[in-house]
Structure formats: C-alpha cells, structure tokens
DSSP file (Angstrom, degrees, kcal/mol; ACC not computed):
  #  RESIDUE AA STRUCTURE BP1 BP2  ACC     N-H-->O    O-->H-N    N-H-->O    O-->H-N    TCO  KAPPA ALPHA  PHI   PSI    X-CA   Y-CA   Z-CA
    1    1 A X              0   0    0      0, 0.0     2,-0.3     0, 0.0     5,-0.1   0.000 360.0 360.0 360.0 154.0    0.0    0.0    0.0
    2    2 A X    >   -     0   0    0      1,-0.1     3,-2.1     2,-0.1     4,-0.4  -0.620 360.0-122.6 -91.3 143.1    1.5    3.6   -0.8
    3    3 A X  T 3  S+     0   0    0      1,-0.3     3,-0.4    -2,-0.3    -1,-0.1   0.586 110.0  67.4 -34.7 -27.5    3.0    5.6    2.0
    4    4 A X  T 3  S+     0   0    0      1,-0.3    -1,-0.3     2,-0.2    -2,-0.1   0.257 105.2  41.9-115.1   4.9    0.4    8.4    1.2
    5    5 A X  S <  S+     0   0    0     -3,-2.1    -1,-0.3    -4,-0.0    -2,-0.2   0.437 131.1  18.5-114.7  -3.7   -2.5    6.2    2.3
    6    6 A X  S    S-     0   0    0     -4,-0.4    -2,-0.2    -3,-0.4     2,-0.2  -0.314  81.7-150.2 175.0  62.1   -1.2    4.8    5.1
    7    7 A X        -     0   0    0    155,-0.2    -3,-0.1    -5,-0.1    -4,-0.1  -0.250  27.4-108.8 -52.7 110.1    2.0    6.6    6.8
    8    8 A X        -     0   0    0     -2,-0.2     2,-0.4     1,-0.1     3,-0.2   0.470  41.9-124.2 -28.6-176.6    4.6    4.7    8.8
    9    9 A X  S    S+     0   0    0      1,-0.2    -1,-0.1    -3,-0.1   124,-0.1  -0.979  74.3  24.5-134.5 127.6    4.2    5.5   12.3
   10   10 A X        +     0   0    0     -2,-0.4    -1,-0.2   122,-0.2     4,-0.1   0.982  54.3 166.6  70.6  48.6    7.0    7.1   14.8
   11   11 A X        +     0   0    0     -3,-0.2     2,-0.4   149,-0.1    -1,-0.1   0.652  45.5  87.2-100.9  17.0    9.0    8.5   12.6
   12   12 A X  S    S-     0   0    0    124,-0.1     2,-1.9   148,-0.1    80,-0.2  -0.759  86.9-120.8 -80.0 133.1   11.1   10.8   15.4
   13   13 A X    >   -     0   0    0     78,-1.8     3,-4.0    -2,-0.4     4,-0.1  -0.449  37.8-176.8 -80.9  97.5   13.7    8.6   16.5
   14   14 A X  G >   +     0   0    0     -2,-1.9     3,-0.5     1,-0.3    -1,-0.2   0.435  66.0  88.4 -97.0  53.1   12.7    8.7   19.8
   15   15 A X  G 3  S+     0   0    0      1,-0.2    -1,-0.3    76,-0.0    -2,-0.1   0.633  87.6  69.1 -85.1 -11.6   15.4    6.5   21.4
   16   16 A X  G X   +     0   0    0     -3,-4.0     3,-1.4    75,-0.1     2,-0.3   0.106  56.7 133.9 -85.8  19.5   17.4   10.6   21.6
   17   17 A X  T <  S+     0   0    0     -3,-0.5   107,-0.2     1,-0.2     3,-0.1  -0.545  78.4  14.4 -47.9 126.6   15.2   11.6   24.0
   18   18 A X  T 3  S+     0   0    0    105,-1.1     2,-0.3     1,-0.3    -1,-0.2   0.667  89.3 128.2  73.5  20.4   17.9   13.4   26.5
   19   19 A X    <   -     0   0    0     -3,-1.4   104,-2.8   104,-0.0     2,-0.4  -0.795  42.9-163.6 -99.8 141.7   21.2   13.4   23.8
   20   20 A X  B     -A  122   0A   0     -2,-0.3     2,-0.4   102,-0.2   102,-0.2  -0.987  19.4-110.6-132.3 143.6   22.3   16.9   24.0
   21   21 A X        -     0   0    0    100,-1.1   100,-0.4    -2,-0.4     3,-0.2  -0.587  32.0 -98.9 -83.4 133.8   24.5   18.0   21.3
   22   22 A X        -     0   0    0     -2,-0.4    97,-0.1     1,-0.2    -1,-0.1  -0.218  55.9 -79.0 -40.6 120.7   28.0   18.8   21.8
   23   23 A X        -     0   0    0     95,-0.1     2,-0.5    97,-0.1    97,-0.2  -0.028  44.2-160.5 -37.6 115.6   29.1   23.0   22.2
   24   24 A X  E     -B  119   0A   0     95,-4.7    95,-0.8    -3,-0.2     2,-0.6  -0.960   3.5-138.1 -96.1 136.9   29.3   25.0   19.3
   25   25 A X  E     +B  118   0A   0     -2,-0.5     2,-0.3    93,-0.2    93,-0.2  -0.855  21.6 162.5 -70.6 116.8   31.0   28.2   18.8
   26   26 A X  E     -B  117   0A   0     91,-3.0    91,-1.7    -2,-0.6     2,-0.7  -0.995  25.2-142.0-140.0 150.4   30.5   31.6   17.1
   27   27 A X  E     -B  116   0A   0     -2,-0.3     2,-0.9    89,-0.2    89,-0.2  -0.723  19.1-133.5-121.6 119.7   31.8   34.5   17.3
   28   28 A X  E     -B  115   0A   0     87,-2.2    86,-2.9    -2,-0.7    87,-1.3  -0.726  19.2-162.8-108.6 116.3   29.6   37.5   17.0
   29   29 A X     >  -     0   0    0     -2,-0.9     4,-2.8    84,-0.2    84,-0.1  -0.377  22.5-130.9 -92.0 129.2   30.8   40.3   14.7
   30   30 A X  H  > S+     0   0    0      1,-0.2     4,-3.8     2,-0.2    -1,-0.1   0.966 107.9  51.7 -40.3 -54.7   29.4   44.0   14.8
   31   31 A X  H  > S+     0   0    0      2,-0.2     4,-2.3     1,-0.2    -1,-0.2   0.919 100.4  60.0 -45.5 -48.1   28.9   44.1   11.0
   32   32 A X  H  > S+     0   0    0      2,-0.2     4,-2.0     3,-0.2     3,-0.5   0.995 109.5  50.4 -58.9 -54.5   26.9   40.9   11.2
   33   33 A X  H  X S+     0   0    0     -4,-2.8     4,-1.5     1,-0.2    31,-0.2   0.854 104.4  49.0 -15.3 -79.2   24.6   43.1   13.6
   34   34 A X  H  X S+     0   0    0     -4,-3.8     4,-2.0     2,-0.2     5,-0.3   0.732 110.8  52.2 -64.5 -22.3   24.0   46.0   11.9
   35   35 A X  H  X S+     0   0    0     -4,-2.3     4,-2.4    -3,-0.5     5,-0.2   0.984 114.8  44.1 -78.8 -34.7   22.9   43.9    8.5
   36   36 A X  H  < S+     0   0    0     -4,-2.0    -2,-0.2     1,-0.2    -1,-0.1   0.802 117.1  49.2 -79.6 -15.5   20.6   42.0   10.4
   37   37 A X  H  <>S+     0   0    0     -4,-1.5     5,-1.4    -5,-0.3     3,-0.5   0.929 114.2  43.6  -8.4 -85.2   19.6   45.2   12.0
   38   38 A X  H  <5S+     0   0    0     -4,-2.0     3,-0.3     1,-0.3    -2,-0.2   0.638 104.7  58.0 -95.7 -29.6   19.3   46.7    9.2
   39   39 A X  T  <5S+     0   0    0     -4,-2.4    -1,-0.3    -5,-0.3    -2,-0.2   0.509 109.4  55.0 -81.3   8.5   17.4   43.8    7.1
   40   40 A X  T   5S-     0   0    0     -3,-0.5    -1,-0.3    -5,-0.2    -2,-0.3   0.414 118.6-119.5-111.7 -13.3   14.7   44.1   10.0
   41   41 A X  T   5 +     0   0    0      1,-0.3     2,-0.8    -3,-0.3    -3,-0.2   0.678  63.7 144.9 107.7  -8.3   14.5   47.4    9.3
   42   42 A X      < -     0   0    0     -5,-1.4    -1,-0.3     1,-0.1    -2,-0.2  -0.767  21.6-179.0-108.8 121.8   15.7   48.8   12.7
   43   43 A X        +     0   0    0     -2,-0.8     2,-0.2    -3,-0.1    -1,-0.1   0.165  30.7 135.0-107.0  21.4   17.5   51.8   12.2
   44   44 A X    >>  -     0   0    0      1,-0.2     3,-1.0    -7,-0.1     4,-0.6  -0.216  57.9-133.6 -43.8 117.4   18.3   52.5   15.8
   45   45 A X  H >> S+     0   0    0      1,-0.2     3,-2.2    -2,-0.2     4,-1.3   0.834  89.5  84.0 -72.8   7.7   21.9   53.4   15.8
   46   46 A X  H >4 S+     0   0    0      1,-0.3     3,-0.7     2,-0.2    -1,-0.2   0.922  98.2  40.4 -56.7 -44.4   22.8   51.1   18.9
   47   47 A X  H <4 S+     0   0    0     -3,-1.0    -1,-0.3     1,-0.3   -10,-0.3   0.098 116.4  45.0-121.4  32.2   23.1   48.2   16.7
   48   48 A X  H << S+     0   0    0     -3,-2.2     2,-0.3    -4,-0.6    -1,-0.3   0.398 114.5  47.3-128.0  19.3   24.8   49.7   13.8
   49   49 A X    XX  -     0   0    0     -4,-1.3     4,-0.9    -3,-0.7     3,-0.8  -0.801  51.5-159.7-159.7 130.8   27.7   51.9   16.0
   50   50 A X  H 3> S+     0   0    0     -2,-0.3     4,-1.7     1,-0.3     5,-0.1   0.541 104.4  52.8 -67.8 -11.1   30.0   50.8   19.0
   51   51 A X  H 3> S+     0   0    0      1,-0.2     4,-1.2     2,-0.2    -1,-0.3   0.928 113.6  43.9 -98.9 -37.4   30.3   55.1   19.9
   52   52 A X  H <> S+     0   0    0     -3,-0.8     4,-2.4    -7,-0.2    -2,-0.2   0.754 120.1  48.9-109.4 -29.4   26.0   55.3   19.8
   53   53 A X  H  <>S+     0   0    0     -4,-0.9     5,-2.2     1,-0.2     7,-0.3   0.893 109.1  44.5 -69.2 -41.4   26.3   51.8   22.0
   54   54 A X  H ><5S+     0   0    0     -4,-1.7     3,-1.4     3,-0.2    -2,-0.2   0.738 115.7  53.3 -75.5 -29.1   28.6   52.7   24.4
   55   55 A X  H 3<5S+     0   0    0     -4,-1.2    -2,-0.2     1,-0.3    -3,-0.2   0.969 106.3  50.7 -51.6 -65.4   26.6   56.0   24.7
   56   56 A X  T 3<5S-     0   0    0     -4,-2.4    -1,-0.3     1,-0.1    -2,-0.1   0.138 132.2 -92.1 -72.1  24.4   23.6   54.3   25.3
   57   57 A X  T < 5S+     0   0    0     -3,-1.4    -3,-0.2     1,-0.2     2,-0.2   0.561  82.6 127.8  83.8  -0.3   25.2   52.1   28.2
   58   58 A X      < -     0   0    0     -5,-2.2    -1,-0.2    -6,-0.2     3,-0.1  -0.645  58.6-143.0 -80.5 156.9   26.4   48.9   26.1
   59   59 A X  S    S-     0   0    0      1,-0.5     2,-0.2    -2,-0.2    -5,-0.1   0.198  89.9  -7.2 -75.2 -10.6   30.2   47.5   26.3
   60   60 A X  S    S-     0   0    0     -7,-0.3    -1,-0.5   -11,-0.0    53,-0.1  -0.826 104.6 -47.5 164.8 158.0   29.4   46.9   22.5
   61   61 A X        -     0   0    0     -2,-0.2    52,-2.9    51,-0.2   -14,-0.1  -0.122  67.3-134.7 -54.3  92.4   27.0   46.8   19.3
   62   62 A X  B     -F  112   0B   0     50,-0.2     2,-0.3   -16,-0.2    50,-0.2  -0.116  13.2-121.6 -59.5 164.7   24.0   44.8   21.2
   63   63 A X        -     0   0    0     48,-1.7    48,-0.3     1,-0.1    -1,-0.1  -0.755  36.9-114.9-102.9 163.0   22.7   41.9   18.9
   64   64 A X    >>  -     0   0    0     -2,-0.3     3,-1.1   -31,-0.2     4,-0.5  -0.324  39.6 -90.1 -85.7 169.4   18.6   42.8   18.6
   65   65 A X  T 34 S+     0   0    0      1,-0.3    -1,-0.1     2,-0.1    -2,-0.0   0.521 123.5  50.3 -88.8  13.8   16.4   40.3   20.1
   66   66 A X  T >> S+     0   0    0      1,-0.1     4,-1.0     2,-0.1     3,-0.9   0.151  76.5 101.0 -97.8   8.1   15.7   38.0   17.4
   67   67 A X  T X4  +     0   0    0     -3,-1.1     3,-3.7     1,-0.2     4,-0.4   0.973  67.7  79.7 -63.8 -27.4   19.6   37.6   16.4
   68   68 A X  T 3X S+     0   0    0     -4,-0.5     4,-2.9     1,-0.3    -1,-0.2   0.949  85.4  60.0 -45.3 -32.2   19.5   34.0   18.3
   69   69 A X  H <> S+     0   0    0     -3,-0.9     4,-2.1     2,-0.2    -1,-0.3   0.960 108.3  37.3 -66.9 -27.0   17.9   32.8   15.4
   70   70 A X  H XX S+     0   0    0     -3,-3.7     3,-1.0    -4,-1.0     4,-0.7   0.788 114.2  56.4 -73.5 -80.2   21.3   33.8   13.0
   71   71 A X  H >> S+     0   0    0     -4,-0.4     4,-4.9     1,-0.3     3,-1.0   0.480 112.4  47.3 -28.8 -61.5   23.4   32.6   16.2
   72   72 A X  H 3< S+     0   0    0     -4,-2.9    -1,-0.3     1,-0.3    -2,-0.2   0.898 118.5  40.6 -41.5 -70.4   21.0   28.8   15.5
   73   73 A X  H <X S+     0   0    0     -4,-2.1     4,-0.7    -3,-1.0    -1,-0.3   0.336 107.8  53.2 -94.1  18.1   21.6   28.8   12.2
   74   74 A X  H <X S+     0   0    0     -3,-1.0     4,-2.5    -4,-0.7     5,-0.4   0.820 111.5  49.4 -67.7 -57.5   25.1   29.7   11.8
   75   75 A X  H  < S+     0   0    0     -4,-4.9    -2,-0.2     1,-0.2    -3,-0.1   0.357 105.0  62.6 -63.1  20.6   26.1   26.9   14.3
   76   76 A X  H  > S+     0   0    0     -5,-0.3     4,-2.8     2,-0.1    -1,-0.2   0.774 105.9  40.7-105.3 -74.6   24.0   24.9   12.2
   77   77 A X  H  X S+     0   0    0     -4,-0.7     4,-1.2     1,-0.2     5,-0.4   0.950 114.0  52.9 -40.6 -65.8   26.4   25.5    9.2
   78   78 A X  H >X S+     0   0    0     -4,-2.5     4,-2.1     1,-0.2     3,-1.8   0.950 103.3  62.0 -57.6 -31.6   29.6   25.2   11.3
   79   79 A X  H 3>>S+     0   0    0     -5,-0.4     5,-3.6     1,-0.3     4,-1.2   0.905 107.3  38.2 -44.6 -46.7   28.4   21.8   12.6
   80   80 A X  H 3<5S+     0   0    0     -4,-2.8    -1,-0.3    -3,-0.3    -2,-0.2   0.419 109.9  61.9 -95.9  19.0   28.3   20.1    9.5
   81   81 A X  H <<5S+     0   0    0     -3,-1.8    -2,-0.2    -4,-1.2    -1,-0.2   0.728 106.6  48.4 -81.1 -38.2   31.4   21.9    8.3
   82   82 A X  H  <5S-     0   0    0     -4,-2.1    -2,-0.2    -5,-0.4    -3,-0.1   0.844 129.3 -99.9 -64.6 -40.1   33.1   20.1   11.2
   83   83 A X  T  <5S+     0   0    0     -4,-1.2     2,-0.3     1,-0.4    -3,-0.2   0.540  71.2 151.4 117.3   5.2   31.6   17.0   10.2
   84   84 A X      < -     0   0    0     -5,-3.6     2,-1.1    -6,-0.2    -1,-0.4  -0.622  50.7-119.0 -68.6 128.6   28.5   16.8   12.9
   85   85 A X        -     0   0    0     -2,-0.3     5,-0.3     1,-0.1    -5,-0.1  -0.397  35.6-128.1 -67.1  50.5   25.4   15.2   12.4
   86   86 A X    >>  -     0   0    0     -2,-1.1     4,-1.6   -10,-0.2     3,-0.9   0.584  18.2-117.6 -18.3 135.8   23.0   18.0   12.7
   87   87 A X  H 3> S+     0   0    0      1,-0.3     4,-1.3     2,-0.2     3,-0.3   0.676 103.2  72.4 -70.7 -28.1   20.3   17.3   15.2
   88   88 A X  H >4>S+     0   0    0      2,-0.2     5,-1.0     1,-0.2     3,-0.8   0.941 107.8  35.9 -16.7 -70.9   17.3   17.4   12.6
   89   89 A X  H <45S+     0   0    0     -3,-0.9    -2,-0.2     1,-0.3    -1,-0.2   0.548 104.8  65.7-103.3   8.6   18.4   14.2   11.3
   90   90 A X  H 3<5S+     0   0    0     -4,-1.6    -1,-0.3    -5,-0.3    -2,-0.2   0.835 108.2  46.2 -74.8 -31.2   19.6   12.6   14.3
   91   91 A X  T <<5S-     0   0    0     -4,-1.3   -78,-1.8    -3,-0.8    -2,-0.2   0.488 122.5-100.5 -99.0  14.6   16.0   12.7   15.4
   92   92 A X  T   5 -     0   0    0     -4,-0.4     2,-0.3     1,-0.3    -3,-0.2   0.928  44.4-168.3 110.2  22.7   14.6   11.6   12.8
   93   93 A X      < -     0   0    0     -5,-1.0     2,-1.0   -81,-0.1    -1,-0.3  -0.706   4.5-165.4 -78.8 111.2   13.3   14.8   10.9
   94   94 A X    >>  -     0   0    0     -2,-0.3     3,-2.6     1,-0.1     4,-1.5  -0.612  10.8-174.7 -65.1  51.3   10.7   13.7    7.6
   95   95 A X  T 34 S+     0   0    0     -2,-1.0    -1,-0.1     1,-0.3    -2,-0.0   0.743  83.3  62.8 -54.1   4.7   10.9   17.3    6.1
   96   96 A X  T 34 S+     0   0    0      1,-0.1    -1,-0.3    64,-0.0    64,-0.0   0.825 119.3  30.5 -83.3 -17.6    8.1   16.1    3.3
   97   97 A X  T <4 S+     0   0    0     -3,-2.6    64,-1.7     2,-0.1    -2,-0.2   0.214 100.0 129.7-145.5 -14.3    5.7   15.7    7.1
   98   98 A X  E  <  +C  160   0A   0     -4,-1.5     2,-0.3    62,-0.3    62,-0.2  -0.144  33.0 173.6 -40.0 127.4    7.5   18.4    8.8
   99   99 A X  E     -C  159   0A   0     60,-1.8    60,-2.0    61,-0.0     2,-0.4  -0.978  35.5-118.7-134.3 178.7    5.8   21.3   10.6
  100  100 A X  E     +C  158   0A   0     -2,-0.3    58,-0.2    58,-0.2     3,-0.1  -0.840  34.9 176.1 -82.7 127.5    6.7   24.5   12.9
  101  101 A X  E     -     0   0A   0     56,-1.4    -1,-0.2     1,-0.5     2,-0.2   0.719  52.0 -39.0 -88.3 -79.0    4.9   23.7   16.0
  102  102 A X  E     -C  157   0A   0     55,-0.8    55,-2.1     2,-0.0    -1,-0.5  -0.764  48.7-154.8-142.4-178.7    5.8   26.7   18.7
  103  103 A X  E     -C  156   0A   0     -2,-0.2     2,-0.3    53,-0.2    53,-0.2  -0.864   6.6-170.9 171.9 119.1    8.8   28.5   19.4
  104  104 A X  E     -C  155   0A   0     51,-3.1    51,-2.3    -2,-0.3     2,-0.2  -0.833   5.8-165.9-114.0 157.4    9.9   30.3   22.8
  105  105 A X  E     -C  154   0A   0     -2,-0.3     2,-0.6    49,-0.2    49,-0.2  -0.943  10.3-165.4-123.6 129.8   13.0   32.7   23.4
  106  106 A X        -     0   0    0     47,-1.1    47,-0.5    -2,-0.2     2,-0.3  -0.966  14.0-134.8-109.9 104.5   13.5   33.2   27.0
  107  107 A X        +     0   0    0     -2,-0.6    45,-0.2    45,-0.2     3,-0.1  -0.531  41.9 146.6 -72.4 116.6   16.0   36.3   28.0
  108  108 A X  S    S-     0   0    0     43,-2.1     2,-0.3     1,-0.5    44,-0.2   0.761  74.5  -8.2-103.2 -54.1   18.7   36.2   30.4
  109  109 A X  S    S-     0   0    0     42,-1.4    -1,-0.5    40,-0.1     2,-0.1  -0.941  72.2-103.8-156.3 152.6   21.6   38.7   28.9
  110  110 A X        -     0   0    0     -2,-0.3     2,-0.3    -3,-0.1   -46,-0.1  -0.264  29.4-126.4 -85.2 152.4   22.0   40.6   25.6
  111  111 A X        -     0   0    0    -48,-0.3   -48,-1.7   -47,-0.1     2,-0.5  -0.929  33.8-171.0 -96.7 135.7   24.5   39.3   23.0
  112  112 A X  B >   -F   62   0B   0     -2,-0.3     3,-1.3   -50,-0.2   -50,-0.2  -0.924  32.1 -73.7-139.6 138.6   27.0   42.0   22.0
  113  113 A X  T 3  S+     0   0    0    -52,-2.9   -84,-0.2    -2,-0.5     3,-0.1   0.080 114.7  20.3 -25.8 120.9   29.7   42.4   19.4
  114  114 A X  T 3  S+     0   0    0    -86,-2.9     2,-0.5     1,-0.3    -1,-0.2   0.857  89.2 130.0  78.0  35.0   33.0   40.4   19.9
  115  115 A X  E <   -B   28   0A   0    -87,-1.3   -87,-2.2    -3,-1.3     2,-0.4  -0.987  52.6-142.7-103.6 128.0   31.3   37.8   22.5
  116  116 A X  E     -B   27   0A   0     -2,-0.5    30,-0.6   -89,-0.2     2,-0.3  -0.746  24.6-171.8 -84.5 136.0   32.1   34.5   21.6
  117  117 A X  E     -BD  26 145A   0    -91,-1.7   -91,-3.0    -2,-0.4     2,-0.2  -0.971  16.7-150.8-143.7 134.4   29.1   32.2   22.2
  118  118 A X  E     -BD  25 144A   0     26,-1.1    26,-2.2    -2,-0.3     2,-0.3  -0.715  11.8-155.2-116.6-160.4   28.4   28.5   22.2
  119  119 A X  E     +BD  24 143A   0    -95,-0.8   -95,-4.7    24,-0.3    24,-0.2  -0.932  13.0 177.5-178.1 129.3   24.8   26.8   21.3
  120  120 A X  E     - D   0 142A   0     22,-1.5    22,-2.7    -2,-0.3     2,-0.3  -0.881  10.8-157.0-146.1 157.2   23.8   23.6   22.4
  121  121 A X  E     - D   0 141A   0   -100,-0.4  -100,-1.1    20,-0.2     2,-0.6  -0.873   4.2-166.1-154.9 120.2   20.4   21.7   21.9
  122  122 A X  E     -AD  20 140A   0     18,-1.1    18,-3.5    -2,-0.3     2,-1.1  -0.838  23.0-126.2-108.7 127.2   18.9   18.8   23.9
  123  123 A X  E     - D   0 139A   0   -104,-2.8  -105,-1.1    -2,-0.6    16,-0.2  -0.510  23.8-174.6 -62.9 106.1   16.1   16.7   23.0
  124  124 A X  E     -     0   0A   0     -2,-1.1     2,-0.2    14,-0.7    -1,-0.2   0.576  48.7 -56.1 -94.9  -7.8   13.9   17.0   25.6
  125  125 A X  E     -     0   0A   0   -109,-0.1    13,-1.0     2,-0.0     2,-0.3  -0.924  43.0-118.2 164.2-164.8   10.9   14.2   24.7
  126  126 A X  E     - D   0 137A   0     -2,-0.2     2,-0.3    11,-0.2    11,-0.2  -0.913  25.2-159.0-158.2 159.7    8.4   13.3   21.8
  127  127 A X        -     0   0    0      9,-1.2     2,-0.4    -2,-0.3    -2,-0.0  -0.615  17.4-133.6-114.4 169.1    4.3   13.2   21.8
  128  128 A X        -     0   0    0     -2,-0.3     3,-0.2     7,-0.2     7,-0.2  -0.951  30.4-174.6-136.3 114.8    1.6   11.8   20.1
  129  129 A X  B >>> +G  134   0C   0      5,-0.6     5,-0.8    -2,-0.4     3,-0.7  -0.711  59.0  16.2-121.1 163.1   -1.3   14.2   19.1
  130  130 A X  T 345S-     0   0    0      1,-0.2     3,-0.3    -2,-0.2    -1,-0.2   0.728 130.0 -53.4  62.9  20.5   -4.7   13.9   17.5
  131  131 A X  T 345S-     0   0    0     -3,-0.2    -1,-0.2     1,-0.2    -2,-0.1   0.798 119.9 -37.6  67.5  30.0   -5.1    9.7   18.0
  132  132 A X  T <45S+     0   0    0     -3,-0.7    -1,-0.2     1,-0.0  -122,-0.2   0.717 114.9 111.8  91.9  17.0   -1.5    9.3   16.2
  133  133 A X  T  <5S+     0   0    0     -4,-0.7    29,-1.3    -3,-0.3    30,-0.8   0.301  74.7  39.1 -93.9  38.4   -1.7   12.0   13.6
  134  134 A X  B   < -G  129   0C   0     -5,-0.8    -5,-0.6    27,-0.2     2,-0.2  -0.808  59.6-169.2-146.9 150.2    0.7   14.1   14.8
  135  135 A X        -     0   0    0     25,-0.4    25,-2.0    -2,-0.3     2,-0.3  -0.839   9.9-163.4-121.9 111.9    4.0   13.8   16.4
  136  136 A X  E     - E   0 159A   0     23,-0.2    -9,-1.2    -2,-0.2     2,-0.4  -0.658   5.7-155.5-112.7 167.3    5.7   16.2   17.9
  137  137 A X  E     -DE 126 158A   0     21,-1.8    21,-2.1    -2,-0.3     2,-0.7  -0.986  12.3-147.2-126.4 126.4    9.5   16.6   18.9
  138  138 A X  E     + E   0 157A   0    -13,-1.0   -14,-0.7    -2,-0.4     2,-0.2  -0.748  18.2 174.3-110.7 104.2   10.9   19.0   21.8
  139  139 A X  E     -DE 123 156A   0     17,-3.3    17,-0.8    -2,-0.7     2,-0.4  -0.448  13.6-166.9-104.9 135.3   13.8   20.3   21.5
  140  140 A X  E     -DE 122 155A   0    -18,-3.5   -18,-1.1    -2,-0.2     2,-0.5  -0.894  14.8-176.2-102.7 147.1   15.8   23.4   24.2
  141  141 A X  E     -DE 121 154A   0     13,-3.4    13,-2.2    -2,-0.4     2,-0.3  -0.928   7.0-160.1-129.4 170.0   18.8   24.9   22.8
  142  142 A X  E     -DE 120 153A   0    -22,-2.7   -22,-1.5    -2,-0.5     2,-0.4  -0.930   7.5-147.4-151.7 132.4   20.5   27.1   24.8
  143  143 A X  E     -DE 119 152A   0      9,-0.6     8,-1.6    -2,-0.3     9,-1.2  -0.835  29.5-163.8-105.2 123.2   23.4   30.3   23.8
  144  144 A X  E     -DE 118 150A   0    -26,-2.2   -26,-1.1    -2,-0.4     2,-0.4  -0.885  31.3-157.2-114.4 162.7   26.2   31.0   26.2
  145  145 A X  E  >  -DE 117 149A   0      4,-1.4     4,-0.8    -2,-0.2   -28,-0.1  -0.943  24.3-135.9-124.2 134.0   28.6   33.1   27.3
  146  146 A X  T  4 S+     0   0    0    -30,-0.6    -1,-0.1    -2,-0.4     4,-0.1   0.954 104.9  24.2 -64.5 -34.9   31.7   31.6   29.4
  147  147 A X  T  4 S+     0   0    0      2,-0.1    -1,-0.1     1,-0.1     0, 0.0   0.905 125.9  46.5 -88.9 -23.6   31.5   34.6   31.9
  148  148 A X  T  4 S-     0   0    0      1,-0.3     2,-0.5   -39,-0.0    -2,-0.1   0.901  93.2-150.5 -89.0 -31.6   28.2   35.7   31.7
  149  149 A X  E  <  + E   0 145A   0     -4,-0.8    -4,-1.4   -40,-0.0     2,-0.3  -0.878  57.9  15.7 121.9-140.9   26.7   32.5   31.8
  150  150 A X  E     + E   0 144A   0     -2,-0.5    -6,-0.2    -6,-0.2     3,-0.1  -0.716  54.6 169.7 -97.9 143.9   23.0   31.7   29.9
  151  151 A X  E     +     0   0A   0     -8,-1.6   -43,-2.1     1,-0.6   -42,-1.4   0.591  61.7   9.3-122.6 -48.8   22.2   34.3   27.5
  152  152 A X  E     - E   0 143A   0     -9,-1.2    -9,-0.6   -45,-0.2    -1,-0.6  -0.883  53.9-154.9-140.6 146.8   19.3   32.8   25.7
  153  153 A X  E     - E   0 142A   0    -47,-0.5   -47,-1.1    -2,-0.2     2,-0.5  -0.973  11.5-160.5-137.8 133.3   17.0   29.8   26.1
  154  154 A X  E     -CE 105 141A   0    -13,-2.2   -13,-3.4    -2,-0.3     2,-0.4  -0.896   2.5-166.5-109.8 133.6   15.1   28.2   22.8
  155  155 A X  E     -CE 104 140A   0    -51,-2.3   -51,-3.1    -2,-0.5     2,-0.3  -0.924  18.6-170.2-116.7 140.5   12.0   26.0   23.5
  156  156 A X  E     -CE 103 139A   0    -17,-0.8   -17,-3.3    -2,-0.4     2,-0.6  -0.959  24.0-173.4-151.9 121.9   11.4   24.5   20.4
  157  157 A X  E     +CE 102 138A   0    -55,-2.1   -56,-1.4    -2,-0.3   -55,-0.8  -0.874   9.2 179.5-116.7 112.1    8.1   22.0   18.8
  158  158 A X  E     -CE 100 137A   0    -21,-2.1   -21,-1.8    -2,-0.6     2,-0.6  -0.489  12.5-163.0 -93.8 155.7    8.6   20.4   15.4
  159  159 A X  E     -CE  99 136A   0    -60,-2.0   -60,-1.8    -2,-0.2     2,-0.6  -0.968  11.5-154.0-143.8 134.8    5.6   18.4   14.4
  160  160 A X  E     -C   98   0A   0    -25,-2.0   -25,-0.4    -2,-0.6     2,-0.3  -0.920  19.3-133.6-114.1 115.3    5.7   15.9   11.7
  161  161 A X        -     0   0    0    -64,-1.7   -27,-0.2    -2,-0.6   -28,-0.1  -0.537  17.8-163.3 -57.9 115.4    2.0   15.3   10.1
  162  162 A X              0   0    0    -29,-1.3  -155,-0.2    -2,-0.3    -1,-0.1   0.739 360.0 360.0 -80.9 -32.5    1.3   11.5    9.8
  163  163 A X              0   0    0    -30,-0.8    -1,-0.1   -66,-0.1   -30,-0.1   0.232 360.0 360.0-145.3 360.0   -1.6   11.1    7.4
C-alpha cells in the first residue's frame, strides 16, 4: 500500500530523547549586527555603531532580540562543516511531514559584538497528538557566554504530520 494512504508511524527517532549536542561556537561580529539590523529594518543606531552603544550604556553593538535565530543557524552551518550530524536528522526529521509547532525565546543577557558564544540543543521528549496523527518533537537549545553564563533559552516543537 502507498505511504500516502497509510503513513509509517513514529517516525522521530525517539530513542534521543535526552542526547544533548556537543558545544558550538560563534563568534559575534558588529557588522553581522547591523545587516541583520538593518534587514529588519531597525535603524536604531545602537546596533549599527559601537560610539551610539557605548553612549547608550552597552560594552558593544547589542545583537537585537531576534539575532539568536542567525546565532541557530550559523552553528548549524559550522556543525556540518566540522563533520557533525546535525540534530534534525539525528531525530529523525521527515521534512516532506515536517511542521513549525511553537517556538519560545526566553532572555537572560544581551548578546554584544566580539562575544564568543556557544549553542547547544537537547532533546527533551516526543508526543503523540490527535489519536496518532501528529508527532511532535521537543527540542531546548541554549546560547552561552563563558563569563556571563546563559544568554538565551530556545523552546522548540517540530511536528511531523502523519496522514
């Protein structure tokens, strides 16, 4: 019978429930700020000049509060440059059945120019929604700083559509 009448079942592998992925690093540049700044549109000069930053009480060009998301997918990139299994297909990701479920960012401390930062992501559990036509997968990442400590926390629900 074809897949598209009658869709395997389980397809997160959830035997990674609790593997947490290994530290990445990146290193966050002022320039990369201000263009993502600036491709949002936000012309505030705090995050396109270190003299308007320092003014305004920063140590350096704050990243705006959606920049975790370049921070995600940068480490994304270095991972499999490195030769890392990107955590999508360690659990087991179907992108033809893929969805966005939900998606928290939880604030601790700003990210600022010249902070080196790592990003990590732990499988936190899997569901079953709707009588078994849904799955979902829940994933945390988390952005650090070595002095400052946790910067960012990403709650994250992928859902893969069964039928």
């Amino acid at each position: 019978m074809s897949d598209t009448i009658f869709p395997p079942r389980g397809l997160f592998n959830r035997a990674t429930t609790g593997l947490k992925t290994d530290p990445i690093f990146f290193d966050v540049e002022a320039g990369r700020i201000s263009f993502f700044a600036e491709t949002l549109g936000e012309d505030d000069p705090v995050y396109h000049d270190r003299d308007d930053a320092r003014a305004a009480g920063h140590p350096d060009v704050p990243a705006p509060p959606t920049f975790p998301c370049v921070v995600d997918l940068e480490t994304s990139r270095i991972a499999k440059r490195m030769g890392r299994t990107p955590i999508y297909d360690l659990i087991g990701c179907d992108y033809t059945r893929l969805l966005h479920g939900e998606e928290t960012y939880e604030y601790f401390g700003p990210i600022y120019a010249g902070d080196r930062v790592s990003f990590t992501t732990e499988v936190v559990g899997f569901e079953d929604k709707k009588g078994g036509a849904l799955e979902t997968a829940r994933l945390r990442a988390e952005i650090r700083h070595a002095r400052r400590g946790l910067l960012v926390a990403i709650e994250r629900v992928l859902v893969h559509r069964l039928n």
